[in-house]
TILUM-609582 format. One record per atom (N, C-alpha, C): chain; x, y, z; atom name; residue in three letters. Coordinates in pm, whole numbers, plus 50000, padded with zeros to 5 digits. Last residue first. Layout:
BEGIN
  ch     px     py     pz  at   aa
   A      X      Y      Z  CA  ALA
...
END
This chain:
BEGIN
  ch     px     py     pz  at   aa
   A  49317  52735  48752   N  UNK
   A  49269  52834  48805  CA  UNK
   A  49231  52955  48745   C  UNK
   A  49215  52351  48693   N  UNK
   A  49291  52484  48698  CA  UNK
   A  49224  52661  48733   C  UNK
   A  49269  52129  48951   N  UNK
   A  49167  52224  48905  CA  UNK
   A  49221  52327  48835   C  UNK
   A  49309  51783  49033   N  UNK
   A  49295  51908  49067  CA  UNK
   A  49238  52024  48956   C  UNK
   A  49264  51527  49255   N  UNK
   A  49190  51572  49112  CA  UNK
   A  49287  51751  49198   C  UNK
   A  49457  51214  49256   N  UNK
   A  49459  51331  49345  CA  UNK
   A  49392  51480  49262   C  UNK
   A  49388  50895  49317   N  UNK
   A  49353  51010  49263  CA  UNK
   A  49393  51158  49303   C  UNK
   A  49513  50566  49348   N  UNK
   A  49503  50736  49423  CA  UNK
   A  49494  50817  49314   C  UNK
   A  49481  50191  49388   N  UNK
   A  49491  50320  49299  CA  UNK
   A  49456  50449  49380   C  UNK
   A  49702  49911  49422   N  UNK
   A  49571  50031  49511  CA  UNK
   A  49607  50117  49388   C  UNK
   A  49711  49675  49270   N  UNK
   A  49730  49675  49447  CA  UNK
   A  49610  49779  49446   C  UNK
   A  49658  49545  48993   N  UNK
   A  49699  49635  49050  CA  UNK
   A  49631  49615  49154   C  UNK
   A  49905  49294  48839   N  UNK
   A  49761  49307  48896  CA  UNK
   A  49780  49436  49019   C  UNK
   A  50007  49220  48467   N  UNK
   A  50010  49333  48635  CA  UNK
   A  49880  49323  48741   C  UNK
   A  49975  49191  48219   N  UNK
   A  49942  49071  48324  CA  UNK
   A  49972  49110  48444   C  UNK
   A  49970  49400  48018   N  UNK
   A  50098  49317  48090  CA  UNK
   A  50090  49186  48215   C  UNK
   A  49701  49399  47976   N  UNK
   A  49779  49384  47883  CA  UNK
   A  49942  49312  47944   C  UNK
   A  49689  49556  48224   N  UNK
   A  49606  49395  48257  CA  UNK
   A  49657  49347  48110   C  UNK
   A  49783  49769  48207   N  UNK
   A  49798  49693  48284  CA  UNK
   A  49803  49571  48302   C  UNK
   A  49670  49854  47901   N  UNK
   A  49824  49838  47925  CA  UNK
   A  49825  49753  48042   C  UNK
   A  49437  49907  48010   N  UNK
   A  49455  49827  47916  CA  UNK
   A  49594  49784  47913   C  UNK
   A  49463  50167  48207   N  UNK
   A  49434  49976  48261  CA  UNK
   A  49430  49867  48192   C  UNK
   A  49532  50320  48041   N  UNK
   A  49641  50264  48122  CA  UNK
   A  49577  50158  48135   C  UNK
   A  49284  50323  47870   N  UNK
   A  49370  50280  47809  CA  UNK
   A  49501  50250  47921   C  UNK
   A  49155  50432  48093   N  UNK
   A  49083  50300  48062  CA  UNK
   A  49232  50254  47950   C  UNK
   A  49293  50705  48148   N  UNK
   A  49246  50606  48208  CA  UNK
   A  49241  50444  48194   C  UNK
   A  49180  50807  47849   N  UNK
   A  49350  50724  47873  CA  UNK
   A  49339  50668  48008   C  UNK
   A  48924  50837  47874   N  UNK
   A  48982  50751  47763  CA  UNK
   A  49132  50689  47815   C  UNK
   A  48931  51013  48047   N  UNK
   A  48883  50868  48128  CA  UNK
   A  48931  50760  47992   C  UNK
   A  49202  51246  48089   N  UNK
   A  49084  51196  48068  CA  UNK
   A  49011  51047  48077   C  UNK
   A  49431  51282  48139   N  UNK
   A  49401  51387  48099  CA  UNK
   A  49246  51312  48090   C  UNK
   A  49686  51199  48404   N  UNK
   A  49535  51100  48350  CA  UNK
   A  49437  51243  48290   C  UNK
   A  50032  51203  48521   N  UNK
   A  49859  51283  48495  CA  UNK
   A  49792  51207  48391   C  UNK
   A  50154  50983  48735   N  UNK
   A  50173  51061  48644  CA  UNK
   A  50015  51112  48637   C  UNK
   A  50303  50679  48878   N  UNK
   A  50244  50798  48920  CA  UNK
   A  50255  50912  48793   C  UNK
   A  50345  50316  49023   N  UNK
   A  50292  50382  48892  CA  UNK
   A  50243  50525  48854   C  UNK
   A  50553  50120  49228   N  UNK
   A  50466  50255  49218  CA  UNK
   A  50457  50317  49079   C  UNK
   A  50542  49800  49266   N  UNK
   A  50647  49883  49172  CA  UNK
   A  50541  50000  49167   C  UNK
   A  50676  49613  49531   N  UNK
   A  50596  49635  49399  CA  UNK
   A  50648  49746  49370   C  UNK
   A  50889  49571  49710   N  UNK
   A  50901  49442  49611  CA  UNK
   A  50785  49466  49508   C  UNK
   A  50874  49732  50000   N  UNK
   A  50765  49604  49946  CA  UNK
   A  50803  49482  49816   C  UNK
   A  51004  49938  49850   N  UNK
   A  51058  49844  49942  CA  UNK
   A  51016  49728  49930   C  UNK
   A  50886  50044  49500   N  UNK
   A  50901  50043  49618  CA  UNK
   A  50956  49912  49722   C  UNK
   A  51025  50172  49209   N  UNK
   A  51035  50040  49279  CA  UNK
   A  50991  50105  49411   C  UNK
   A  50855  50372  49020   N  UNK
   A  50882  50377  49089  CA  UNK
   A  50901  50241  49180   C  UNK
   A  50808  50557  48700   N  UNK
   A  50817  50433  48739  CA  UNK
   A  50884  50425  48868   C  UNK
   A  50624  50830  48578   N  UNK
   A  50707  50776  48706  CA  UNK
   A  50706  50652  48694   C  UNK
   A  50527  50944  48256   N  UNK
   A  50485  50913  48396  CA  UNK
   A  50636  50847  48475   C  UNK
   A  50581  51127  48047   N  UNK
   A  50601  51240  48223  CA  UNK
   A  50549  51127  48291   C  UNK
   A  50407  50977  47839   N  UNK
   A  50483  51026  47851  CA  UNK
   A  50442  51105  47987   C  UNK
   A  50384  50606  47793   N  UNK
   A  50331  50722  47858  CA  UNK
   A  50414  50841  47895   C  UNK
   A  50566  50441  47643   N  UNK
   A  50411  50513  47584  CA  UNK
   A  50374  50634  47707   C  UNK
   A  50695  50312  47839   N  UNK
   A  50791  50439  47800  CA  UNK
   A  50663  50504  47686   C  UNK
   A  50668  50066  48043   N  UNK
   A  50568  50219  48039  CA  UNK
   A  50651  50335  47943   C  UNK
   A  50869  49940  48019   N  UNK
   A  50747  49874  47995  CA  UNK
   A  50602  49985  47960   C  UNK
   A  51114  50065  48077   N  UNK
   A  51063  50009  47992  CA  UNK
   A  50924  49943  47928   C  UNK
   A  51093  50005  48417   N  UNK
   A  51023  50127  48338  CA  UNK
   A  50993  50149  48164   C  UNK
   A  50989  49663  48490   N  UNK
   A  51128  49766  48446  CA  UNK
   A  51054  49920  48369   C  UNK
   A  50835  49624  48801   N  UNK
   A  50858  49620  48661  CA  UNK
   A  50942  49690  48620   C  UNK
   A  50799  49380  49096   N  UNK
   A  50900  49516  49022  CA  UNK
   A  50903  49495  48853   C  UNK
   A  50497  49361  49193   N  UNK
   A  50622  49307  49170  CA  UNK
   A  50677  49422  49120   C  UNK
   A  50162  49494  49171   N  UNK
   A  50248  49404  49252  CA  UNK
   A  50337  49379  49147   C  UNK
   A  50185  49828  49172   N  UNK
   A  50130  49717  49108  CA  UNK
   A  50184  49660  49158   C  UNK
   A  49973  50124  49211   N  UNK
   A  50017  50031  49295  CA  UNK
   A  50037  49902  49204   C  UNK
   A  49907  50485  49115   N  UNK
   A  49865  50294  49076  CA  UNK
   A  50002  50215  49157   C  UNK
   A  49805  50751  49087   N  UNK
   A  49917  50658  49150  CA  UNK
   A  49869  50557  49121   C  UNK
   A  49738  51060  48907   N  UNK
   A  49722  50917  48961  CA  UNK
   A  49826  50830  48962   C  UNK
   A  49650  51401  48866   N  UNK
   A  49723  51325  48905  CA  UNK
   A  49690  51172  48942   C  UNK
   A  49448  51511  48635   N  UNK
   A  49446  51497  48797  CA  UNK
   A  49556  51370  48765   C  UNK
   A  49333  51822  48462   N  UNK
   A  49447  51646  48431  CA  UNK
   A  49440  51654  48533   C  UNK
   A  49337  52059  48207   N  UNK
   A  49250  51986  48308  CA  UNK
   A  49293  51850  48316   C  UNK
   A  49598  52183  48133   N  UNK
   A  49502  52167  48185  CA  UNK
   A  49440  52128  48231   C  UNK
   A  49940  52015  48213   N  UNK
   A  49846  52132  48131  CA  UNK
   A  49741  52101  48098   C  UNK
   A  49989  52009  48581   N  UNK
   A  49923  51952  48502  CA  UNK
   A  49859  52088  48390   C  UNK
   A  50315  52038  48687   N  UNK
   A  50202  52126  48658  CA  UNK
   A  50151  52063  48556   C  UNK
   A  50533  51817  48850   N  UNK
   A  50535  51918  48745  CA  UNK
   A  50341  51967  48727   C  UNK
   A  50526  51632  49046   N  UNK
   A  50674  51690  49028  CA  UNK
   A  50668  51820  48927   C  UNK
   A  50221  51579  49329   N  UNK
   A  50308  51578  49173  CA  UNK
   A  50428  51688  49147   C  UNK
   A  50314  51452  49596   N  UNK
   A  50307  51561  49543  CA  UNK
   A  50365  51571  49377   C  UNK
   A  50224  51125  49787   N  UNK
   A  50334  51231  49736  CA  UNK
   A  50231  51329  49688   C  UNK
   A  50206  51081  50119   N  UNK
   A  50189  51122  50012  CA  UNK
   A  50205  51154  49941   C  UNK
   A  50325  50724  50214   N  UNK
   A  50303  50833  50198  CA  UNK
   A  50241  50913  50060   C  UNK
   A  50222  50427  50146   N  UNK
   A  50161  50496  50267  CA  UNK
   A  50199  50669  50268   C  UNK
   A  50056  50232  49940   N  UNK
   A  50100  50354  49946  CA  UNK
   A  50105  50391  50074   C  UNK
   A  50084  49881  50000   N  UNK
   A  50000  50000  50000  CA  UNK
   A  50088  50125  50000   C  UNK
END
């Protein structure tokens, strides 16, 4: 499980909310290089933290295609919506 929080690293251009995905085991970042600005992240645990901006529910549904495309089974997912001003 995620336990801290992070803070996205760069400014979503426009309307885009940040998301974390949890997957079990360690994947090589290679695997995600289609998505551009996202994070590949090993955590302690032995899974592998998934974090970047989700401009809409199309690419949404297309990460989880990729996911379950790689045979990943995801742990936890975090939203963090934000707003522009």
């Amino acid at each position: 499980m995620i336990d801290e929080i992070r803070t996205p690293k760069q400014t979503a251009p426009g309307r885009q909310d940040w998301y974390e995905l949890e997957v079990e085991g360690c994947i090589k970042s290679g695997w995600f290089d289609g998505l551009d600005g996202w994070e590949v992240i090993p955590l302690p645990d032995g899974n592998t933290l998934l974090s970047g901006w989700v401009k809409d529910q199309p690419a949404l549904h297309g990460l989880f295609a990729r996911i379950r495309d790689l045979n990943l089974k995801l742990i936890s997912l975090q939203v963090r919506p934000t707003s522009t001003a």
